[in-house]
LODOKOL-239824 format. One record per residue (C-alpha): residue number from 1; residue in one letter; chain; x, y, z. Coordinates in nm, 2 decimals, m for minus. Layout:
<pts>
     n   res   chain       px       py       pz
   NUM     A       A        X        Y        Z
...
</pts>
This chain:
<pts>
     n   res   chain       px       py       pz
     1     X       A     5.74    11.39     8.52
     2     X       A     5.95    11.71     8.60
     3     X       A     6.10    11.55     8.93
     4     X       A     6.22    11.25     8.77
     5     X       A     6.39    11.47     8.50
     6     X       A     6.55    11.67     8.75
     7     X       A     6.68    11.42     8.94
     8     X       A     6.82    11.24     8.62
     9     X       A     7.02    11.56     8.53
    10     X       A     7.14    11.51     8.91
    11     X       A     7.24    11.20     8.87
    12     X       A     7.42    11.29     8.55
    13     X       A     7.64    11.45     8.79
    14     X       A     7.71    11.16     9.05
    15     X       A     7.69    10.82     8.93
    16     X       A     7.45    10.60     8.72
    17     X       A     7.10    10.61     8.64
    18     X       A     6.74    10.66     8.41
    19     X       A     6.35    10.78     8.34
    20     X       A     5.98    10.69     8.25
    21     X       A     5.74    10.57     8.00
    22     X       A     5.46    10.59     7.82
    23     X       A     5.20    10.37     7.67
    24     X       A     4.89    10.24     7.46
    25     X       A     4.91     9.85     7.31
    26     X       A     5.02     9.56     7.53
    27     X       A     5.29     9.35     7.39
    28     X       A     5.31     9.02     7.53
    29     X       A     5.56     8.79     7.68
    30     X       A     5.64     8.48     7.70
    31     X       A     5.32     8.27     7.66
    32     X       A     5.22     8.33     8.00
    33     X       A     5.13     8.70     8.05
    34     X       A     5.23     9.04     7.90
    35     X       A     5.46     9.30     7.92
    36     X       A     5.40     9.49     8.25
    37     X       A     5.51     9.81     8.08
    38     X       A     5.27     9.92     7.80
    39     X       A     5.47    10.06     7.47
    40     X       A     5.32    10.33     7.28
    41     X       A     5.19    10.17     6.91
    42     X       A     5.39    10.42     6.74
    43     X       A     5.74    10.35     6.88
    44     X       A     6.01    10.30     6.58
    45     X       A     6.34    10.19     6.61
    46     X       A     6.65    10.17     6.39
    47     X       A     6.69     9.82     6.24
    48     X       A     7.07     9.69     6.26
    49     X       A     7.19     9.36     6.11
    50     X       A     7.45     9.21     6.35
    51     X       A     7.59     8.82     6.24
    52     X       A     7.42     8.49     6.40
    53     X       A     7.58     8.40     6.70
    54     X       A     7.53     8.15     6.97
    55     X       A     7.69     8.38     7.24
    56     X       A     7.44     8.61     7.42
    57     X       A     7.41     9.00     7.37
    58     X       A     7.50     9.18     7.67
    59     X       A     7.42     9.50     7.79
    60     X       A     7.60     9.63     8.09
    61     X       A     7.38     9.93     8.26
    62     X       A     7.64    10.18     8.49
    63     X       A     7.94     9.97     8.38
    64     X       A     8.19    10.23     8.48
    65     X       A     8.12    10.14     8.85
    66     X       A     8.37     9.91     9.00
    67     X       A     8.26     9.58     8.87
    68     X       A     8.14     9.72     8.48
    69     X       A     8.46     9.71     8.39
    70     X       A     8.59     9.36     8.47
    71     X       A     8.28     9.19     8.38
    72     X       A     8.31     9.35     8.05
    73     X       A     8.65     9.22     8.01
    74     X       A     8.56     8.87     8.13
    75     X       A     8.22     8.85     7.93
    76     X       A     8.42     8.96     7.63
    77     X       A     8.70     8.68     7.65
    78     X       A     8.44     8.43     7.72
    79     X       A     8.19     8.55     7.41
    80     X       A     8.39     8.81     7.17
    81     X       A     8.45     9.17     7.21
    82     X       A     8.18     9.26     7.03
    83     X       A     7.85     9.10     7.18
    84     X       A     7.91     9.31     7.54
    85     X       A     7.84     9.64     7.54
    86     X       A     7.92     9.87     7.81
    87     X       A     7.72    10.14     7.89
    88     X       A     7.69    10.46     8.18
    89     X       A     7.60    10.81     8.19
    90     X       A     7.96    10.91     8.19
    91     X       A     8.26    10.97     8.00
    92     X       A     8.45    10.65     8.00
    93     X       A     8.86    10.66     8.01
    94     X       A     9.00    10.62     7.66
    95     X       A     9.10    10.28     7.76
    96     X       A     8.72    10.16     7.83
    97     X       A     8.62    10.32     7.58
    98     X       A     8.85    10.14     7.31
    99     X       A     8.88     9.82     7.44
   100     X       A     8.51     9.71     7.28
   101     X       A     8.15     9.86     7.23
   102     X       A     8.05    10.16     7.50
   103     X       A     7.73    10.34     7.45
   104     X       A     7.52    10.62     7.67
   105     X       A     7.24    10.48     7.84
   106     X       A     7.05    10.62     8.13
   107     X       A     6.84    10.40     8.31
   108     X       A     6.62    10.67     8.39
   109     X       A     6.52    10.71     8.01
   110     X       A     6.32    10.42     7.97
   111     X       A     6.24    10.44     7.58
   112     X       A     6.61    10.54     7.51
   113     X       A     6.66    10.22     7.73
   114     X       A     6.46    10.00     7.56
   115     X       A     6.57    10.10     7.21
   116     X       A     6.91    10.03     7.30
   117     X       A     6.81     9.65     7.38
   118     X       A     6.59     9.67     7.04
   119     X       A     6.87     9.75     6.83
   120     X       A     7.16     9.59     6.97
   121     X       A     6.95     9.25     6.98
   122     X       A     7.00     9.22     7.35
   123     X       A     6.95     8.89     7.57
   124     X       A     7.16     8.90     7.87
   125     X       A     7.10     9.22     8.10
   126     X       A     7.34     9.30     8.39
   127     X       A     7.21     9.62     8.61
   128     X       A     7.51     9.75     8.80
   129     X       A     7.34    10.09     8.84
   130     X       A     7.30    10.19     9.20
   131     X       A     7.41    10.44     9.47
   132     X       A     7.58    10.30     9.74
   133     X       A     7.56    10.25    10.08
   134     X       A     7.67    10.61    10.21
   135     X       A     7.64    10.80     9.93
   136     X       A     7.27    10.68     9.95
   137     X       A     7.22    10.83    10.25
   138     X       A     7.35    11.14    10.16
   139     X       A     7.10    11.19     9.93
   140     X       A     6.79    10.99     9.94
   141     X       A     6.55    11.11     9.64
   142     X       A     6.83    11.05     9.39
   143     X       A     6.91    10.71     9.54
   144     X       A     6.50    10.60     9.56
   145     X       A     6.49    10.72     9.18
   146     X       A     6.83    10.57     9.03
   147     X       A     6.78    10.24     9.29
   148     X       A     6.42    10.19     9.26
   149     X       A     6.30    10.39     8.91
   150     X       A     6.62    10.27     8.73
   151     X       A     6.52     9.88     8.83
   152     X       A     6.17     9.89     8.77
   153     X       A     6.22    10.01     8.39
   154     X       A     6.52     9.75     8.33
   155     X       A     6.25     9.48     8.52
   156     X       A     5.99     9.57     8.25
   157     X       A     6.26     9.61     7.92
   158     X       A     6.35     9.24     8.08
   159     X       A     6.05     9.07     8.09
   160     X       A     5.92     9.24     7.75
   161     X       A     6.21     9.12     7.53
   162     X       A     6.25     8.78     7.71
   163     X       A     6.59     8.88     7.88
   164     X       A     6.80     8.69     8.13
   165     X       A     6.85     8.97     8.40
   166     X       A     7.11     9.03     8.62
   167     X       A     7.08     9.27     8.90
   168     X       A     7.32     9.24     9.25
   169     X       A     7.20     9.25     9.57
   170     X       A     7.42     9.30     9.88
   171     X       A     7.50     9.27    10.25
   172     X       A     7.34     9.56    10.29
   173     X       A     7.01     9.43    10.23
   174     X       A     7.01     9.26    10.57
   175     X       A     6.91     9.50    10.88
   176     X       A     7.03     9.49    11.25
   177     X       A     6.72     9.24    11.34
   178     X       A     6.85     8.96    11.12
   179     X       A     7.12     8.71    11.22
   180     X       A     7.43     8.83    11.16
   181     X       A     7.68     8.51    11.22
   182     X       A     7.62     8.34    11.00
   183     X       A     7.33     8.54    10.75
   184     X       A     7.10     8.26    10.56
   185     X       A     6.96     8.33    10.24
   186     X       A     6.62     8.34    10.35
   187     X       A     6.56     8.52    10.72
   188     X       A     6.45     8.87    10.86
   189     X       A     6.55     9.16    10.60
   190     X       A     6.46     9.50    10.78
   191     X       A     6.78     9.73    10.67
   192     X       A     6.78    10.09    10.74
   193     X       A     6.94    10.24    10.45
   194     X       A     6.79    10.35    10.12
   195     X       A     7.06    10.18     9.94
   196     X       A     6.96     9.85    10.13
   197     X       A     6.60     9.88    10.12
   198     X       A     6.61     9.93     9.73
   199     X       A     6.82     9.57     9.71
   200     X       A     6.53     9.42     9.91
   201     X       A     6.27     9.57     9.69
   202     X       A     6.49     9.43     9.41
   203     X       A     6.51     9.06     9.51
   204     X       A     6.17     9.07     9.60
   205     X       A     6.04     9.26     9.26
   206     X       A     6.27     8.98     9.10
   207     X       A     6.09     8.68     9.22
   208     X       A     5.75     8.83     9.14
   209     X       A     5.80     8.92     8.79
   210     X       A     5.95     8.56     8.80
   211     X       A     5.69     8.38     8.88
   212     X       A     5.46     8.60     8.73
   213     X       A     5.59     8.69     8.36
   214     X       A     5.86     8.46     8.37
   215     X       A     6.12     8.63     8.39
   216     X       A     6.47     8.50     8.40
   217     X       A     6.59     8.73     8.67
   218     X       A     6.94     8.62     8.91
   219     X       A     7.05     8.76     9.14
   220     X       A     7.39     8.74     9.42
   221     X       A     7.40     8.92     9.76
   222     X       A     7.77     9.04     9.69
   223     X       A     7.98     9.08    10.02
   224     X       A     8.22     9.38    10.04
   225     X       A     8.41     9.38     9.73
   226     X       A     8.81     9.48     9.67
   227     X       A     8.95     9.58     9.41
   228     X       A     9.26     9.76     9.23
   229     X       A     9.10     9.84     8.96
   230     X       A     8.89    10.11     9.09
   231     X       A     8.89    10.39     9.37
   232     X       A     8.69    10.38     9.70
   233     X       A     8.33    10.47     9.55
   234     X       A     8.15    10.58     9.88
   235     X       A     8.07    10.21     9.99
   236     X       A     8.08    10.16    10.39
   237     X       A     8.31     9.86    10.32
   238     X       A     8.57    10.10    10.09
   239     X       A     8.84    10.11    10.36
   240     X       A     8.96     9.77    10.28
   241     X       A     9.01     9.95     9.93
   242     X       A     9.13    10.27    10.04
   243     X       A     9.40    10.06    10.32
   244     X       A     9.59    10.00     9.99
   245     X       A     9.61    10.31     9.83
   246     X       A     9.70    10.47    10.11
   247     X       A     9.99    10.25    10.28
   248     X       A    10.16    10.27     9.92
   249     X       A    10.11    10.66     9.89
   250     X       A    10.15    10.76    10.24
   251     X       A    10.23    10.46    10.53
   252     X       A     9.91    10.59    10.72
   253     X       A     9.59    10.50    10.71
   254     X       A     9.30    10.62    10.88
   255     X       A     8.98    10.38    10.93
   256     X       A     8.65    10.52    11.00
   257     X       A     8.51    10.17    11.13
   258     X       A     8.61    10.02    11.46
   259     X       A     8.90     9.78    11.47
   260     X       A     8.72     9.50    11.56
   261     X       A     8.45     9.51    11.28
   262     X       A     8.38     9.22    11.13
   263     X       A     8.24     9.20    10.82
   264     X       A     8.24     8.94    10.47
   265     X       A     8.46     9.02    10.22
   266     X       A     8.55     8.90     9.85
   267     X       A     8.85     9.01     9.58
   268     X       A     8.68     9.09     9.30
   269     X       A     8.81     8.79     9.05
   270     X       A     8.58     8.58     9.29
   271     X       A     8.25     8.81     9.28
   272     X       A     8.28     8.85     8.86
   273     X       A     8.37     8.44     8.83
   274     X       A     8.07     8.38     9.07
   275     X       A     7.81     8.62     8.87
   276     X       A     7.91     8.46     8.47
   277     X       A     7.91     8.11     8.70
   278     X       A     7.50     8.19     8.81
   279     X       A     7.44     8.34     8.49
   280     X       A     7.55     8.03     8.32
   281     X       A     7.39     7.82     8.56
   282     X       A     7.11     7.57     8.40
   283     X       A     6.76     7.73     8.51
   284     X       A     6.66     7.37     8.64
   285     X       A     6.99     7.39     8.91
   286     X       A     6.86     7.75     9.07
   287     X       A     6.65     7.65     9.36
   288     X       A     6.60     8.04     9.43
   289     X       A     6.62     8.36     9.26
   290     X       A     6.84     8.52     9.47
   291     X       A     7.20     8.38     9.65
   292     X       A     7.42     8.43     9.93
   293     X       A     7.80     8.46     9.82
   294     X       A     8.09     8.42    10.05
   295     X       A     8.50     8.42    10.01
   296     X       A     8.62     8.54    10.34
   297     X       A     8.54     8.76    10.67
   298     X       A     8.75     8.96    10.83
   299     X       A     8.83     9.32    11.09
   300     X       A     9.01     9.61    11.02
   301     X       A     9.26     9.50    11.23
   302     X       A     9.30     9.19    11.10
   303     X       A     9.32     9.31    10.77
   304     X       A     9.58     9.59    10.84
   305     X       A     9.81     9.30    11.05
   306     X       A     9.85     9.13    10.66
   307     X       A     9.91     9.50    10.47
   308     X       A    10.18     9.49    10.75
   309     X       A    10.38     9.21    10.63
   310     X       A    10.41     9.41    10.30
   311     X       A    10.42     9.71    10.48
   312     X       A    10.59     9.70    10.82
   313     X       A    10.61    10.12    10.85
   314     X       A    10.18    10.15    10.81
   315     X       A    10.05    10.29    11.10
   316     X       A     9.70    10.21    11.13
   317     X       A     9.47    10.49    11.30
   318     X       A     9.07    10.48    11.41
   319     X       A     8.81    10.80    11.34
   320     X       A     8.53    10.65    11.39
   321     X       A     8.25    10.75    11.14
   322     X       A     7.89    10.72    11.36
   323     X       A     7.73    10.68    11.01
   324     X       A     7.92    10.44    10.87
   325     X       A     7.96    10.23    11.20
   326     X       A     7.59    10.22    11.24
   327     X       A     7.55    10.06    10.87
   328     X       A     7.87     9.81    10.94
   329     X       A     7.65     9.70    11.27
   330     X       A     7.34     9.59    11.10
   331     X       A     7.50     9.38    10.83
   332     X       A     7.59     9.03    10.84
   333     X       A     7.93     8.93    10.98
   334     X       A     7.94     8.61    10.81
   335     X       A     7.74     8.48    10.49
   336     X       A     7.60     8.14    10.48
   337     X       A     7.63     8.06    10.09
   338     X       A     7.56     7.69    10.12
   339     X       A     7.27     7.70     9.86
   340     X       A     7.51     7.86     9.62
   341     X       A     7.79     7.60     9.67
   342     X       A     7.54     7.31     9.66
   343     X       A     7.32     7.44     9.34
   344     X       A     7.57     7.57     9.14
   345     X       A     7.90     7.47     9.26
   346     X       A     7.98     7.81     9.37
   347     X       A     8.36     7.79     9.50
   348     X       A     8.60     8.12     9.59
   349     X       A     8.96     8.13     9.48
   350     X       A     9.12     8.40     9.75
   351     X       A     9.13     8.41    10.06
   352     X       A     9.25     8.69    10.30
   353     X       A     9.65     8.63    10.20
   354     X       A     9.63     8.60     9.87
   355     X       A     9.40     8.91     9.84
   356     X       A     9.67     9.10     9.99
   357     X       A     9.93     8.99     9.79
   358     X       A     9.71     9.04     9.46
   359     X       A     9.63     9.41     9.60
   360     X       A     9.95     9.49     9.62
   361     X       A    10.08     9.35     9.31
   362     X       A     9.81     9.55     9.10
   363     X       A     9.87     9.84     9.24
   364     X       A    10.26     9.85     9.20
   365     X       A    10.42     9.75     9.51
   366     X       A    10.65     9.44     9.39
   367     X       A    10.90     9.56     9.58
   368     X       A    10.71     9.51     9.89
   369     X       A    10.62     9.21     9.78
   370     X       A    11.00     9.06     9.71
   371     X       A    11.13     9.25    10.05
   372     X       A    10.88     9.07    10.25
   373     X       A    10.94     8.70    10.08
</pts>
C-alpha cells in the first residue's frame, strides 16, 4: 500500500499517526465473535516478564499532543510510573521522555502497533492521535489516513486483545444542521470538516464493534480545551490558548474569530479528571458509548474582558479568519452533558475565573496576578 506509506512518512513530519495489515488465521475474541483483523499465523513477538499488578497497562497513542502529557502524569500518580507508557512519532522533550516509559509507535504501522500491546501486556488503550480541526483541512488525505486508518487498526488491536479503548470525540463532530444551544448527545451530526467527520465515524465505529465484538470502547465529546502546558496546535478553538501567550509576551492579541463567538470551553484539569472518571466508570453505569462534556461557554470578548483584569494594557484586535469562522458556526455553543453528570457523576472544577487565574499562574504572570488582587 504505497499511498499509505507515503502518507505515514508525511505524517512523520506533522503530527501523529500509523499503517496496515496483513493476514491468514482468525483469532478470536471474547466469546462472542473474532478478531475483525486477521493476524498472519507466523507473527512472533518478544516475550517480556513485567510483575502482577492490579493497575491496568496503558498505552497512550500521539501522547505528545496537548492532552498525552497530563494524562500520562495523572495515570501515572494514580497507577505507578511504570504501567503508562507514552508513545508518538516524535522526539519527546527530555523532560517527557524521563519522567516514565516513552516508546515510538505509529499508528499507521499496524503490526508494529500491535506488538507494542503484545509485549508491554497492554489493557487500557487511549488514542489521542488526530489532526485537528484546521490543520485537517489543510490537508485532507493525511487527516482521512491518520484520523480514519490510525482508528480502525487501534479498533481492531482493541477488540483482539480484549482492551478497554479510549478514543475522544469533539465539538467538532456536530455540523451547522444540529442544535447548537444547547447540543444533546444524541441529535443531527452532519459536520463539514475532515477532522469532524472522522470523530463521527469514530463514535459510530465504537458502538458497532461494541455491540458486535464487545468491545470496551469510551468515548467524551471534549469541548475546546486550554491549556499551559502546550502551544496553540492548529485547533479552531486555540485563541483562547494563544490570548495568554500573547498578552504576557506582547499586550496585543489578535483573534481570528468574531467577538461575539460563542463556543464551550473546558481547562484541561477538568477534561483529563473527566476521561480517568469514564474510564473508571463501572460498565453497568454507561448508558452510552459516547458522552457530552461541559465546564463552561463563553466569546472572545468575554474571555479577553477577564485576561483584562490581569492585564489592563491588552488590546484586543479582530482578523477574521473565513475558514476558521465557518468551522466555529457549525459547532455547538453550548453542551448538554446531563447524561454524563447523571451516569457517572461527571462534575467540572473551573469555571471561566478560575481558568484565567490558573492560566496565568502556569505561565508566569504572578505579578499580574498580586497587582490585580
Amino acid at each position: 500500500m504505497p499511498i499509505v506509506r507515503n502518507l505515514g512518512r508525511a505524517a512523520s513530519q506533522l503530527l501523529q499517526s500509523s499503517g496496515c495489515g496483513c493476514g491468514v488465521s482468525l483469532v478470536p475474541v471474547r466469546a462472542i465473535g473474532v478478531s475483525p483483523r486477521q493476524v498472519a499465523s507466523d507473527a512472533s513477538f518478544h516475550s517480556m516478564t513485567f510483575s502482577e499488578s492490579d493497575h491496568p497497562r496503558v498505552l497512550i497513542t500521539g501522547g505528545l499532543g496537548q492532552l498525552g502529557v497530563g494524562l500520562a502524569k495523572l495515570l501515572r500518580k494514580r497507577f505507578g510510573k511504570n504501567n503508562v507508557i507514552l508513545s508518538d512519532i516524535r522526539k519527546p522533550a527530555d523532560n517527557v521522555f524521563y519522567s516514565g516509559p516513552f516508546i515510538f509507535a505509529d499508528i499507521l504501522d499496524y503490526k508494529n502497533l500491535r506488538e507494542i500491546v503484545v509485549n508491554n501486556r497492554i489493557t487500557w488503550l487511549f488514542h489521542y492521535s488526530a489532526l485537528l480541526s484546521a490543520v485537517g483541512e489543510a490537508n485532507v488525505p493525511l487527516a482521512r489516513a491518520v484520523n480514519i486508518t490510525g482508528l480502525h487498526n487501534v479498533l481492531d488491536i482493541a477488540a483482539e486483545h480484549n482492551l478497554r479503548l479510549f478514543v475522544p470525540s469533539t465539538i467538532g463532530a456536530f455540523g451547522p444542521t444540529s442544535p447548537r444551544d444547547p447540543t444533546p448527545d444524541l441529535c443531527i451530526q452532519r459536520p463539514r470538516t475532515i477532522y469532524g467527520v472522522s470523530k463521527v465515524h469514530a463514535e459510530l465505529m465504537g458502538e458497532y464493534y461494541h455491540y458486535r465484538y464487545g468491545l470496551d470502547f469510551r468515548c467524551l465529546r471534549y469541548p475546546g480545551i486550554i491549556s499551559a502546558d502546550s502551544q496553540p496546535g492548529g485547533g479552531t478553538t486555540d485563541y483562547a490558548v494563544k490570548i495568554f501567550h500573547d498578552a504576557i509576551k506582547t499586550g496585543k492579541f489578535k483573534c481570528y474569530l468574531r467577538p461575539d463567538t460563542r463556543l464551550p470551553m473546558m481547562y484541561i484539569d477538568d477534561c483529563l479528571k473527566a476521561t480517568l472518571e469514564v474510564m473508571e466508570a463501572p460498565a453497568e453505569s454507561l448508558t452510552m458509548r459516547t458522552y457530552n462534556i461541559s465546564a463552561m461557554s463563553f466569546t472572545p470578548e468575554e474571555l479577553a474582558q477577564e485576561v483584562q483584569k490581569y492585564v489592563p494594557e491588552l488590546q484586543m484586535t479582530y482578523n477574521v479568519d473565513q475558514v476558521r469562522q465557518a468551522i466555529a458556526d457549525s459547532w455547538p455553543m453550548n453542551f448538554d452533558d446531563s447524561n454524563a453528570r447523571r451516569d457517572w457523576g461527571w462534575k467540572h472544577d473551573y469555571d471561566l475565573p478560575e481558568l484565567v487565574t490558573m492560566m496565568f499562574s502556569y505561565l508566569g504572570s504572578d505579578s499580574r496576578i498580586a497587582q490585580a488582587n
